[in-house]
N, C-alpha and C positions, 0 to 999 in steps of 0.2 A: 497086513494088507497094504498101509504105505509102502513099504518097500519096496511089492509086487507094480504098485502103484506107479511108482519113480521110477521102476526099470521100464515099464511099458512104455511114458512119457519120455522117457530119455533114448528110447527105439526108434521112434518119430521126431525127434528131435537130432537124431544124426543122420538119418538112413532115411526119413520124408520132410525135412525142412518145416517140421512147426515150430513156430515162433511165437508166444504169446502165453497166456495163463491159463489152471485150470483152478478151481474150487470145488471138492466135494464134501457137503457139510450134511451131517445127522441130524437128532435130535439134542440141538443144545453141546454138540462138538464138530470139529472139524475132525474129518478122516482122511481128506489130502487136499493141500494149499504148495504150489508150485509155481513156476515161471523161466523160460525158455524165450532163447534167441535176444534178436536187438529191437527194440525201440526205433531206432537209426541207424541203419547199417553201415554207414558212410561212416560215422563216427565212433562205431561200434558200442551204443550206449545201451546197457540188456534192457530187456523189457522186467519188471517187476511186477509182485503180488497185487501192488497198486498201480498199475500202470492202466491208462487210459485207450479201451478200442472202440473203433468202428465197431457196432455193434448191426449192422444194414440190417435187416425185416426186423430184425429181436424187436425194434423201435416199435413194429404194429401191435406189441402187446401194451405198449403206454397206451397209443390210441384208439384201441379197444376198451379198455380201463377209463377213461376220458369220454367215450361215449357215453357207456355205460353211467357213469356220475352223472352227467346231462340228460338220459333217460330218467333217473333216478329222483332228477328236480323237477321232472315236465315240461323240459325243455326241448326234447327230442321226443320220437315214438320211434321204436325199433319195426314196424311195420309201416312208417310212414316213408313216404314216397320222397327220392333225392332230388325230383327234380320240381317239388313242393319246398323245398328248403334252398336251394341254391339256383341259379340263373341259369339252365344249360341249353337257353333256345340256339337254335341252330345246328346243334351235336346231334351224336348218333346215338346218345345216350335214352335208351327206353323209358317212358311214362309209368311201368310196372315197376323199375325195381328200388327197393327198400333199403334200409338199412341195415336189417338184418339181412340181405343178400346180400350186402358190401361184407360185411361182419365175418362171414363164414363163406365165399368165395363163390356163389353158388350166382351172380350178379349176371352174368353172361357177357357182359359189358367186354371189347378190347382193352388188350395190353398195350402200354409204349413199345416194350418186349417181350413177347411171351414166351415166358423160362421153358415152359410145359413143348412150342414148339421147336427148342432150343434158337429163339432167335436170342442176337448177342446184344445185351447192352448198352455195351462199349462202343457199338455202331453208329448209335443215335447221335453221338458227339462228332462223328463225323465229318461232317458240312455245318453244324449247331455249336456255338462253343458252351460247352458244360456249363460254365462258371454263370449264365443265360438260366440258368434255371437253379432258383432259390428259395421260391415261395410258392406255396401248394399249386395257386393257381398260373403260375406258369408250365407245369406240367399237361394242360387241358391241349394246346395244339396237337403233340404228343399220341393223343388216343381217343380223344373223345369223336372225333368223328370219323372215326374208322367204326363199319359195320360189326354188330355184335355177333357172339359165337352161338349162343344161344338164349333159347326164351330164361328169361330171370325165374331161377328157382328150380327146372327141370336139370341142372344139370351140378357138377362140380369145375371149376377151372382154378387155382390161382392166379391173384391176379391183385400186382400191384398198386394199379391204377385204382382199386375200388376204397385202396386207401389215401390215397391220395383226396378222392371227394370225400372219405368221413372228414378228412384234415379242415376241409372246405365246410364242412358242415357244423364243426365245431369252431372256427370262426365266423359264422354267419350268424352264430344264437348267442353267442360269446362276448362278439364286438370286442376278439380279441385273437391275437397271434395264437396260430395252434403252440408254438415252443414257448411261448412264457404261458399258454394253458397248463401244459401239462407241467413245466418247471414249479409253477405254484403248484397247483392240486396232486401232484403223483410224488413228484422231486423230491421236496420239501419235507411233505408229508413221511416219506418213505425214511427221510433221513438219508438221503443218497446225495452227499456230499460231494463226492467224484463223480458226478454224472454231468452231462451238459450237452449241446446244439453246437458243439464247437465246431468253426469253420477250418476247412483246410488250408485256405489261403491266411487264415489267423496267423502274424507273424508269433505269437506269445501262446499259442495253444499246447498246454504242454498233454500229447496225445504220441502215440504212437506211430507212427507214418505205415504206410501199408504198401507191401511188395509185392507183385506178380510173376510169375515165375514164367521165362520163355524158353522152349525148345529149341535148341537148332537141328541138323540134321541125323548129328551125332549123340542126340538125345541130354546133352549139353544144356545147363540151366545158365541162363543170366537173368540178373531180377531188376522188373523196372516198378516204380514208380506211380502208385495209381492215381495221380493226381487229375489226370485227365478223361477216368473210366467212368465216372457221376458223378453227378451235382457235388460243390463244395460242401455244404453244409444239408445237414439232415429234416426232414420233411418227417408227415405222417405215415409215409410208408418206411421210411428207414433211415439211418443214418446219424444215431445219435451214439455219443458218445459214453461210455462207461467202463467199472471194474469190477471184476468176477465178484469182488464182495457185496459192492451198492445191487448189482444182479439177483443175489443172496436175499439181503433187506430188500428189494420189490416184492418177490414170490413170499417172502413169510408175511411181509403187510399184509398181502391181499390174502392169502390163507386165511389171517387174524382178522381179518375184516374190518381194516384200517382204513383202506379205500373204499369202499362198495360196500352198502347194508348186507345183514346175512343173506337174505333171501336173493339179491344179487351176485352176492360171491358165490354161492350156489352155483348160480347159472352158467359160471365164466369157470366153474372148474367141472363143468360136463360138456358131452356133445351136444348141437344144435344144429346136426341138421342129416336125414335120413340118407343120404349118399354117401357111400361107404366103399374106399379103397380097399381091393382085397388083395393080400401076396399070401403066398404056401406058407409064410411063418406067424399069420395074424391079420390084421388090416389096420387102418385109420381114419379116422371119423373127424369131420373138424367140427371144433366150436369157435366163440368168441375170441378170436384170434390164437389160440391154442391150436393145435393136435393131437389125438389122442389114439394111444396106440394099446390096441388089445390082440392078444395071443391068441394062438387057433380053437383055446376052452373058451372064449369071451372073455378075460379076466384084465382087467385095466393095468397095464404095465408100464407106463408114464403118460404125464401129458407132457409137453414141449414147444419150445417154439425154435426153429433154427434159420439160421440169414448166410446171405455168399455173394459177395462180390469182388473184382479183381484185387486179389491181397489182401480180401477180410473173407473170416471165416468165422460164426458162431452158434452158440448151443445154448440154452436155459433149459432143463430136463428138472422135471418136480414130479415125486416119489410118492402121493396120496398117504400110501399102507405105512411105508418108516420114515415122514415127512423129511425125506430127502432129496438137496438140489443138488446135480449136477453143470458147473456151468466151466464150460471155453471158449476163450474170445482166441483169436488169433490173426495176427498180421502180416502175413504168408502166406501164400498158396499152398495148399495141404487139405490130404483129407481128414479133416476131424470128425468125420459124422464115422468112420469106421473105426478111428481111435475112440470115441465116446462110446462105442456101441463095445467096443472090447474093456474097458473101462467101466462097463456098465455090466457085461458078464461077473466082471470080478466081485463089485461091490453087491450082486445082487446073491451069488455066491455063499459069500463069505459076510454077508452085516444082513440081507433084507433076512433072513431064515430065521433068524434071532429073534 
């Protein structure tokens, strides 16, 4: 199956420009560890097994995790009200919603961008210079007083921004930096030694650089630079840095119940919340910052969490039944959620049957 494995990745790797790694690990072995393209294009330095990515949303599953341990001490209540915890007079943020409505997306609250109505991210930089926005609560001009979508809880949306106020809310009870929260309590703990809040502007950051890919008329790619498509450094919605193995050791911690008491980790590896995406081949339920994805018998087929922005591309996929993760970071424009899903035929194929 590696074999089948490396020729699929090395398909996408000539013929759709992925750049970055991938890790698929079983129970207690690895069944394919690989790495594609450059780190630095400019200088032609490859990206390796260890190499450091943008990892954009993957990061909501730290602060979901992060929550959760501040529930867990009585520090939080997952049905307690956001704007009972943090200051948001004068926003448009509603009196109703919760933190289990940030948690699971269901918040109604606006986006700075909303993925779902294809606005573009990369906009809001515009007239704003990016590097302006570094710490949770810079984000709040952004979106908090733009009208909400709907009533909190009646509905489903993703939505950045709802993590952005957990970030707020676990510095508020904390009397501390959401990124040294969670680098103590998650990082640390997890042994994820390669992981970090590393800035883009960091002259010494040794990370990845992340490439966007532009069309011209003749369907022609030049790649730029995404230094100026989001914030420099990573927040509670996204943007922290990591490598497909430290990825690896988060998901088995929390499985093992390293982070989160049993009865916690439970929670965080089911759905919470009755609205349910339906397609012809399954649907998807969200929980505590997860996904979860069941086939048209009901039968739970992963949970996941997946991130995108200009020149980052990634995936965290965990296997419940043959406790396997699928994870790819990549530093390129590229579709990786169709290469994982082809990737995921194979392994489910040939190793879940077993």
């Amino acid at each position: 199956m590696e074999q089948h494995l490396d020729a699929l990745f090395n398909v996408y790797a000539k013929e759709h420009h992925f750049a970055g790694a991938a890790l698929i690990k079983g129970r207690g072995h690895t069944l394919f560890a690989r790495a594609y393209g450059f780190a630095h294009r400019g200088f032609k330095i490859p990206n390796t097994i260890s190499t450091m990515f943008d990892t954009a949303s993957v990061t909501k599953l730290f602060t979901a995790v992060a929550i959760l341990q501040l529930v867990e001490q009585g520090r939080l209540g997952l049905n307690e009200r956001i704007t009972d915890i943090i200051d948001l007079t004068g926003t448009k943020i509603p009196t109703d919603v919760t933190i289990r409505h940030l948690l699971t997306h269901t918040s109604g609250i606006a986006d700075d961008a909303d993925e779902e109505l294809g606005e573009s991210y990369e906009e809001l930089f515009i007239e704003k210079p990016n590097y302006a926005i570094r710490e949770c609560g810079d984000f709040i001009p952004q979106f908090a007083y733009k009208e909400p979508k709907f009533k909190a809880g009646t509905d489903i949306s993703y939505n950045n921004c709802a993590y952005v106020l957990l970030g707020l809310a676990i510095e508020k009870v904390t009397n501390t930096s959401y990124r040294d929260f969670v680098e103590q309590y998650i990082f640390r703990v997890c042994g994820m030694k390669n992981t970090s809040f590393a800035s883009k502007d960091e002259g010494d950051s040794a990370v990845a650089e992340g490439y966007a890919a532009i069309f011209n008329k003749n369907n022609e790619i030049t790649w730029k630079k995404n230094i100026y498509s989001f914030p420099p450094i990573g927040t509670s919605d996204g943007g922290a840095f990591t490598t497909v193995g430290d990825l690896d050791l988060f998901m088995r911690a929390l499985v093992n119940g390293q982070l989160l008491s049993a009865e916690m980790t439970e929670e965080i590896m089911k759905p919470q919340t009755e609205h349910v995406r339906r397609y012809e081949w399954g649907s998807i339920i969200n929980g505590y910052g997860f996904h979860f994805v069941y086939d048209q018998a009901g039968k739970l087929m992963r949970m996941y969490k997946d991130g995108s922005n200009a020149g980052v591309a990634a995936m965290l996929a965990y296997y419940p039944e043959t406790e396997t993760t699928s994870v790819i970071l990549g530093n390129q424009t590229c579709n990786i959620w169709e290469l994982h899903w082809k990737a995921e035929q194979m392994i489910r194929s040939q190793y879940f049957k077993k």
